[in-house]
C-alpha positions as CSV (number, residue, x, y, z in Angstrom):
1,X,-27.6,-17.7,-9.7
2,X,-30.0,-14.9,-10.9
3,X,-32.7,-18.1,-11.5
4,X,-32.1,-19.2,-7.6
5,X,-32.3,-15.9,-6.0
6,X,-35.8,-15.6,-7.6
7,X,-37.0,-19.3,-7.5
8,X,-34.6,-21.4,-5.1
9,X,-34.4,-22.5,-1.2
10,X,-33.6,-20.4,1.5
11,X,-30.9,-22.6,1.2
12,X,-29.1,-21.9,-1.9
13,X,-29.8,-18.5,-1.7
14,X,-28.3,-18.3,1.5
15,X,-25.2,-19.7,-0.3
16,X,-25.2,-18.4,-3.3
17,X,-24.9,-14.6,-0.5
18,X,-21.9,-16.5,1.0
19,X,-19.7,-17.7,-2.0
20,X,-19.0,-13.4,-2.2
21,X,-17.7,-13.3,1.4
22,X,-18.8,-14.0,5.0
23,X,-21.4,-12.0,6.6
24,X,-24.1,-11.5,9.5
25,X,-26.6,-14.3,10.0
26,X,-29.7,-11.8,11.0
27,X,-27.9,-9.1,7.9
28,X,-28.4,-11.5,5.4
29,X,-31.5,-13.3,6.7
30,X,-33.0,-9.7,5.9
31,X,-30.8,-9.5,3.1
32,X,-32.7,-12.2,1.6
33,X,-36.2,-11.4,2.9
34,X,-36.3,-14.4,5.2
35,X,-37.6,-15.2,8.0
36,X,-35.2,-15.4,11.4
37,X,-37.2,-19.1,11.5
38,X,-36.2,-19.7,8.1
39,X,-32.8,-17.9,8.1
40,X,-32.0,-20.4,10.9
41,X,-32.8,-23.4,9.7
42,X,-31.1,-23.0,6.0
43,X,-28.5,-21.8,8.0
44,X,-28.5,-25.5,10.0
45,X,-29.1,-27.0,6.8
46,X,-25.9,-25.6,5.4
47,X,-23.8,-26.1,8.5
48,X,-24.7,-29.9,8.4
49,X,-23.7,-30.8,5.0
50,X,-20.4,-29.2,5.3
51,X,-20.8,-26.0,3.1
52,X,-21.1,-23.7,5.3
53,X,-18.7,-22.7,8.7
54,X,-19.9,-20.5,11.6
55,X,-17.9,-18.8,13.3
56,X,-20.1,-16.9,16.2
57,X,-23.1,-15.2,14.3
58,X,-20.9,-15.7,11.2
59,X,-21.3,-17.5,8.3
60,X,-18.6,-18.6,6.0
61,X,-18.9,-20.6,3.3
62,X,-16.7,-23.4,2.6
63,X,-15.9,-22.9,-1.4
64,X,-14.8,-19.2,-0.4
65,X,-12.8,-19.7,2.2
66,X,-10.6,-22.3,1.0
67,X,-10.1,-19.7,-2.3
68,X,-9.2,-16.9,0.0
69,X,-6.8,-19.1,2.4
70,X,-5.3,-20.1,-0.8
71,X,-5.0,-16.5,-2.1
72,X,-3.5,-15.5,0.9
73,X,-1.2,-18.4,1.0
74,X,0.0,-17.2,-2.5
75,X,0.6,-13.9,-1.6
76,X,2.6,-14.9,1.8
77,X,4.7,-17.3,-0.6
78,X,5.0,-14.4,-3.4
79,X,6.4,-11.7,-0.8
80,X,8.7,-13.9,0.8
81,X,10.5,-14.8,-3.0
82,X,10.7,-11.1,-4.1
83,X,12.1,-10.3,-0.2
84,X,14.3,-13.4,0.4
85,X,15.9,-12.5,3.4
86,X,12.5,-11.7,5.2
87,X,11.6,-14.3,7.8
88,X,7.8,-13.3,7.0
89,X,5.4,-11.5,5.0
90,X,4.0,-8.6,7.3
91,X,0.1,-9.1,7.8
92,X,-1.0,-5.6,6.1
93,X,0.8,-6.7,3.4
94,X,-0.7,-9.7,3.0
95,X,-4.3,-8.1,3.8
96,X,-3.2,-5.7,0.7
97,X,-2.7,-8.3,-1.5
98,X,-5.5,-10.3,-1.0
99,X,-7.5,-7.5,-0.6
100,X,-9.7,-8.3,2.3
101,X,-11.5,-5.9,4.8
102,X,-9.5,-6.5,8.3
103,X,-12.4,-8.5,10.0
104,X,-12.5,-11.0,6.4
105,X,-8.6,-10.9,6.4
106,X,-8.1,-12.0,10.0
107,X,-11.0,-15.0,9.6
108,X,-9.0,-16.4,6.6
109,X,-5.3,-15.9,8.4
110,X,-6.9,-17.5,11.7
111,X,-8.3,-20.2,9.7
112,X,-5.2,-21.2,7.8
113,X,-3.3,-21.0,10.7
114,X,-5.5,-23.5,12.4
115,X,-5.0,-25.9,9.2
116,X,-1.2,-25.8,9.3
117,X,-1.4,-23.9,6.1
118,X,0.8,-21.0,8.0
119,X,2.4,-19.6,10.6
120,X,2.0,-16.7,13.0
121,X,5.9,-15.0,13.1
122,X,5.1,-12.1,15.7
123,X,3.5,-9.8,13.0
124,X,4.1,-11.8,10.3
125,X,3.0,-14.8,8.6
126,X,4.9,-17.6,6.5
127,X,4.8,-21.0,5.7
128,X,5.5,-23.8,8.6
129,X,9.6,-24.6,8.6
130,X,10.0,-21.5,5.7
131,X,13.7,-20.2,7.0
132,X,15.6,-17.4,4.8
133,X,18.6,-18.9,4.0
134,X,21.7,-16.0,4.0
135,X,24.6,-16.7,1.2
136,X,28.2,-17.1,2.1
137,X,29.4,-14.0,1.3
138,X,26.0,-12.2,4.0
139,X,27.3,-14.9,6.3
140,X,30.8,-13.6,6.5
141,X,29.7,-10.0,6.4
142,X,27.0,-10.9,9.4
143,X,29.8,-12.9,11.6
144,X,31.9,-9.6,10.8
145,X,29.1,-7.4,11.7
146,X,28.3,-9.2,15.1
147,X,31.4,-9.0,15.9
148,X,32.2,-5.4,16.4
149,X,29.1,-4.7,18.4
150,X,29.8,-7.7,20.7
151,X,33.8,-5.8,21.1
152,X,32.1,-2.1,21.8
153,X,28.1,-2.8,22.8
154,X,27.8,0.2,24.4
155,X,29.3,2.3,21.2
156,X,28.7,-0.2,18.3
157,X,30.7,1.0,15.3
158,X,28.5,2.8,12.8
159,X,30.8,2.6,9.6
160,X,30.0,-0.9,8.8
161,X,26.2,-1.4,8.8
162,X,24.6,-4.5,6.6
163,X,22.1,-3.3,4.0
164,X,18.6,-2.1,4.8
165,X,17.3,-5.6,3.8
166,X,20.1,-7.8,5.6
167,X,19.8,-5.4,8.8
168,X,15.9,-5.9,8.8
169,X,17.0,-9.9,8.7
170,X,19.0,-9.5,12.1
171,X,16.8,-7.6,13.6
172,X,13.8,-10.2,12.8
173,X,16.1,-13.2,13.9
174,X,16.6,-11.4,17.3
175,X,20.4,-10.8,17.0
176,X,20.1,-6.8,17.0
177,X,18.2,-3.9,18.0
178,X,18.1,-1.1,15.2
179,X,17.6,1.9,17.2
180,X,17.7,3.8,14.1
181,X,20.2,7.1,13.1
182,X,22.8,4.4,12.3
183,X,23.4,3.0,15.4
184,X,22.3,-0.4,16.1
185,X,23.1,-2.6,19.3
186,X,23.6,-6.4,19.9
187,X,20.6,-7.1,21.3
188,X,21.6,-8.9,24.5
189,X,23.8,-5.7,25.1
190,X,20.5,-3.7,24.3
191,X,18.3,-6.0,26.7
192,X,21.2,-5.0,29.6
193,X,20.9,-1.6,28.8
194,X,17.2,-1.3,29.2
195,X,17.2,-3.2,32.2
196,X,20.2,-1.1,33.7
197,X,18.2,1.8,33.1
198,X,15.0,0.7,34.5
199,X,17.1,0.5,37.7
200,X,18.3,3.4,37.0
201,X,14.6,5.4,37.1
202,X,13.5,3.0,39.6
203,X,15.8,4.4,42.1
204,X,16.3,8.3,41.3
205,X,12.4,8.6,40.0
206,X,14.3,9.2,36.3
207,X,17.3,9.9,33.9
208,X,18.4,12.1,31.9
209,X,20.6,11.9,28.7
210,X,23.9,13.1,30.5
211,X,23.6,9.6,33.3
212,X,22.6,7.7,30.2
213,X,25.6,8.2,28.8
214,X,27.9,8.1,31.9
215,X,26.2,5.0,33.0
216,X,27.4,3.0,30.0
217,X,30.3,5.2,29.7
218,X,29.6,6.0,26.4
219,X,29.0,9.2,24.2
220,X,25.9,11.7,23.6
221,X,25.3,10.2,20.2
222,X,24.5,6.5,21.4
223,X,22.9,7.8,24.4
224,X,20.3,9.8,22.7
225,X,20.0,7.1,20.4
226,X,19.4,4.7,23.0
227,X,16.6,6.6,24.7
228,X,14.9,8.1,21.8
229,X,14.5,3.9,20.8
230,X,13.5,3.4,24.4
231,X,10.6,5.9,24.0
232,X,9.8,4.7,20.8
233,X,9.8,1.1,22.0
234,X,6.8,2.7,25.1
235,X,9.7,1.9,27.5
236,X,10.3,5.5,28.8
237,X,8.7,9.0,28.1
238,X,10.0,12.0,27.7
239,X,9.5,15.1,30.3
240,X,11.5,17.7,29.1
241,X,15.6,16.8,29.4
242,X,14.2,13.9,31.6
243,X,12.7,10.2,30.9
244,X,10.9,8.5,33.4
245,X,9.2,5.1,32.9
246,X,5.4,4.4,31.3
């Protein structure tokens, strides 16, 4: 490599700069002490033979970005086994693993998500038809689970909530809304409330934690509850004893 830096063609030193990571086609034209002339046609000369990918005013080359996608496959795979109830492996993680600056990271994901290599989960990333699989026993103690906040969804019982890593499973799959301090809410009972309460604002200009709770007849605890996750969530803010809507 040393040899072609000194002696070779633009070309191969313009590859041998790529195999350590994308970059700039002007930044490593003068990288190189090229030419823009020259730094465009190696470029072309790349492009056309197949080792090199542009993306914009970015180069890529070929050898290194099918190492990385498979990194980052590996990591996405490696996540999910030591977290098997996890739908997907969040994005920083996988950044974290692979070790990538955010502008590298999101080349690679975008790229292996273009060759069916993975799939965009909201946040997350996993493999195409990858599905955590619940045991019979997390089954029973889900149907269980469900079933109490379906019989009180505005005051969900708090004495029988899944562990942290089954909860974070329902609340991926879209069957319930943690709104943290222990209560949690089926989450069709969650959307009603929020859309109840944007009614609610709509029409009096705002509410506050007392018609919260006498709106779903419920008590202080899952009120506050409700509308502290509602402000988290960028739903409402807070003014004073008051929430109005963002």
């Amino acid at each position: 490599m040393l040899e072609r830096l000194l002696q070779g063609t633009p070309g191969s030193r313009m590859l041998d700069a790529l195999l350590a990571g994308p970059a700039d086609l002007r930044a490593l034209g003068a990288a190189l002490h090229l030419e823009p002339g020259a730094a465009a046609e190696a470029c072309e000369e790349l492009v056309a033979r197949g080792d090199v990918l542009k993306r914009a005013e970015t180069l890529v080359a070929r050898a290194w970005l099918e190492s990385a996608q498979s990194a980052l496959v590996a990591s996405v795979d490696a996540f999910l086994k030591a977290n098997p109830l996890r739908r997907a492996t969040p994005r920083e993680h996988a950044r974290g693993a692979v070790r990538q600056a955010a502008a590298a990271f999101d080349l690679i994901a975008e790229s292996a998500l273009e060759a069916g290599l993975l799939e965009a989960r909201g946040p997350g990333l996993a493999r195409p038809g990858y599905e955590a699989v619940l045991t019979a026993a997390q089954q029973a103690e889900v149907e269980i689970f469900l079933a109490g906040l379906r019989a009180n969804p505005y005051s969900p019982p708090t004495d029988r909530i899944p562990s942290p890593g089954l909860l974070a499973f329902l609340v991926e799959r879209g069957d319930v809304e943690d709104a943290g301090s222990g209560v949690v809410f089926e989450a069709g009972a969650f959307r009603q409330m929020t859309a109840r309460t944007r009614v609610h604002i709509e029409a009096n200009g705002s509410v506050s934690l007392a018609e919260a709770r006498d709106l779903f007849g419920t008590s202080r605890k899952y009120a506050q509850a409700f509308l502290e996750h509602l402000d988290a969530l960028h739903v409402t803010r807070r003014n004073g004893d008051l929430r109005t809507l963002r």
